[in-house]
C-alpha positions in Angstrom: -33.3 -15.7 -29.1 -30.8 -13.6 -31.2 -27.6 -11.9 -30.9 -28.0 -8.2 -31.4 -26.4 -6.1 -33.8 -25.1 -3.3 -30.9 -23.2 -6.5 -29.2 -19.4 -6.1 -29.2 -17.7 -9.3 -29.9 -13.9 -9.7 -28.5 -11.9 -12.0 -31.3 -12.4 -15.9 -30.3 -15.6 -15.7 -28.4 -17.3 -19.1 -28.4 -21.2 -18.9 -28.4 -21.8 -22.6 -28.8 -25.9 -22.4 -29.9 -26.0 -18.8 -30.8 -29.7 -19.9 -31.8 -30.7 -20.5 -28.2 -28.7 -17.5 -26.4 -30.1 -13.6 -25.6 -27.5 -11.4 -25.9 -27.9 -7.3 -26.8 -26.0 -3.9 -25.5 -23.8 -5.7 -24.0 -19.7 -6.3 -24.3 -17.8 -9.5 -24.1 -14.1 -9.8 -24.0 -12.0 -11.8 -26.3 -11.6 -16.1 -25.9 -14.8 -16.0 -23.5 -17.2 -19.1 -23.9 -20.9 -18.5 -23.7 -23.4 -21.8 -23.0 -27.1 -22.5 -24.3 -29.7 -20.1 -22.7 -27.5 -17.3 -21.5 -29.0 -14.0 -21.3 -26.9 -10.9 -21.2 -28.5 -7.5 -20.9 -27.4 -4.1 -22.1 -24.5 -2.4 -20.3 -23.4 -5.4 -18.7 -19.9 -6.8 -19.5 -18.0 -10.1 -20.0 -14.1 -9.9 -19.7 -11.4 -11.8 -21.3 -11.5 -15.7 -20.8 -14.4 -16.2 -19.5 -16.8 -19.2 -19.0 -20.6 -18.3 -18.6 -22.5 -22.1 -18.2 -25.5 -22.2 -19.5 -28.9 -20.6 -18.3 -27.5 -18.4 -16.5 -28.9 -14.6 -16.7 -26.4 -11.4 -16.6 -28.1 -8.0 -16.4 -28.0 -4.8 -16.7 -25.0 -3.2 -14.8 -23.3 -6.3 -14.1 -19.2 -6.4 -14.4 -17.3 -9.5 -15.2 -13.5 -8.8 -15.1 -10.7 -11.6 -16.9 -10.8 -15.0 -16.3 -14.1 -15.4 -14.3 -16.2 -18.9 -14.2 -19.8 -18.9 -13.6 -21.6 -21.6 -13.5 -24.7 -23.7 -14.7 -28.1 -20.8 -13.6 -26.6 -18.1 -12.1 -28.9 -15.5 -11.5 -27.6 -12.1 -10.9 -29.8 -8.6 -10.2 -29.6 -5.3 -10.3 -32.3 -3.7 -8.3 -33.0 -4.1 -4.5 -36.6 -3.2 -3.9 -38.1 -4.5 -7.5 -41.7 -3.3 -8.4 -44.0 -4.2 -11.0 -45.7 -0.5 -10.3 -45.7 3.0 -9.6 -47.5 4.2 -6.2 -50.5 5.2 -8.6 -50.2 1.7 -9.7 -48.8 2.2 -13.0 -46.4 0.1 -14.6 -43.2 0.6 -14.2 -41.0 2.0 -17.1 -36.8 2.3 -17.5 -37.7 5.6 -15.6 -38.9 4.2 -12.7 -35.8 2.7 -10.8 -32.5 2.9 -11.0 -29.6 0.5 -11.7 -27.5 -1.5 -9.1 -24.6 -2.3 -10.4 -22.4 -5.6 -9.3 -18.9 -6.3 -9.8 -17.1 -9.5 -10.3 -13.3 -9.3 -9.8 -10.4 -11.2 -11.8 -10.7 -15.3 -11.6 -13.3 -15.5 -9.5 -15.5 -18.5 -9.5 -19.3 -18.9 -9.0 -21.0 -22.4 -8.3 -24.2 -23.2 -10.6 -27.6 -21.6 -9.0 -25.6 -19.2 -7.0 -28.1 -15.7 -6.8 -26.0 -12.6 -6.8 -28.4 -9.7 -5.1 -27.4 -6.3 -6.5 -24.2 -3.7 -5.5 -21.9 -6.3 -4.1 -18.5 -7.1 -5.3 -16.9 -10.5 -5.7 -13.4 -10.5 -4.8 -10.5 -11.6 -6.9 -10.2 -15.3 -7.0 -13.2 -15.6 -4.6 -15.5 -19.1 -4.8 -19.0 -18.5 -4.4 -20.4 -22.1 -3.3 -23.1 -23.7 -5.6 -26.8 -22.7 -4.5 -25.5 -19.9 -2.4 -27.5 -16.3 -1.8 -24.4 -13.2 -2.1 -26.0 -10.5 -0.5 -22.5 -8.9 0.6 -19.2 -8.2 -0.8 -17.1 -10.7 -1.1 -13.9 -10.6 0.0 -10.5 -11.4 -2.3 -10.2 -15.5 -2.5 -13.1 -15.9 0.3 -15.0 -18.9 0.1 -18.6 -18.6 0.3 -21.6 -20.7 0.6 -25.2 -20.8 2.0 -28.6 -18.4 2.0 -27.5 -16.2 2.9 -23.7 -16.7 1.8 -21.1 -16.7 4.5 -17.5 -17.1 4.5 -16.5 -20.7 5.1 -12.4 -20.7 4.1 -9.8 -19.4 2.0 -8.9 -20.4 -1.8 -5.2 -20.2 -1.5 -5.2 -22.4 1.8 -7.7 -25.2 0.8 -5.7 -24.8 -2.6 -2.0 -25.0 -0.7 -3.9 -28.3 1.0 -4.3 -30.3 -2.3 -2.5 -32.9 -2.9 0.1 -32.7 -5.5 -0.9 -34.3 -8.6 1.4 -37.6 -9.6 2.5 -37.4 -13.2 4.4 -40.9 -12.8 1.8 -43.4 -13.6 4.3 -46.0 -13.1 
């Protein structure tokens, strides 16, 4: 699985086992870390900081803005009514469908196995629930988790509701 010439590099990516990744067309942003098995198509983009866990698959038309995590098998997509065929039961070619794109804002986070269906948005600082199905946007720091995702809290509340961490191991 290589890394293709027309991939643009930011300075300090990390590609741990760039033997075992698939990466080509694509841009990634400076200081972002890349796991074992991660595919990322053409025209899809990593920003600045990222983490991308492994075995996880990025396609075509997907953004990642700054400071994202996504975790362990994410699967994201980019066309709503897939088709192996034409009507006339040819196979389909590039020219056949279009792209969806999908948007993922600033720090947001996405739990390992999460599926992110084509054309939504994940908000800024949004967390996306391990295992869960996004088939709508996303609001800004929304938690969300299930099949098919709902909204089950707010980031900076459960985050305000942490207790403070003790520094005085006395």
């Amino acid at each position: 699985m290589p890394i293709g010439s027309d991939v643009a590099l930011g300075k300090d990516v990390r590609i741990y086992q760039p033997e075992l990744v698939n990466l080509y067309g694509c841009t990634i942003a400076a200081e972002t870390k890349i796991g074992a098995f991660v595919e990322i198509q053409k025209n899809a983009s990593v920003g600045a900081r990222c983490k991308i866990s492994s075995h996880t698959f990025i396609c075509e038309g997907v953004t990642i803005e700054d400071e994202v995590f996504v975790g362990h098998g994410v699967m994201f997509t980019n066309d709503l009514y897939p088709r192996a065929v034409n009507d006339d039961g040819t196979l389909q070619t590039e020219t056949d469908w279009t792209v969806v794109s999908t948007r993922v804002k600033r720090r947001a986070s996405i739990g390992s196995n999460a599926t992110i269906m084509a054309g939504v948005t994940i908000g800024e600082a949004a967390l996306v629930g391990a295992g869960a199905v996004v088939t709508a946007d996303v609001a800004d720091y929304a938690i969300v988790a299930g099949v098919p995702a709902r909204v089950i809290g707010d980031v900076r509340k459960r985050l305000s509701q942490l207790p403070k961490a003790r520094l005085d191991y006395a």
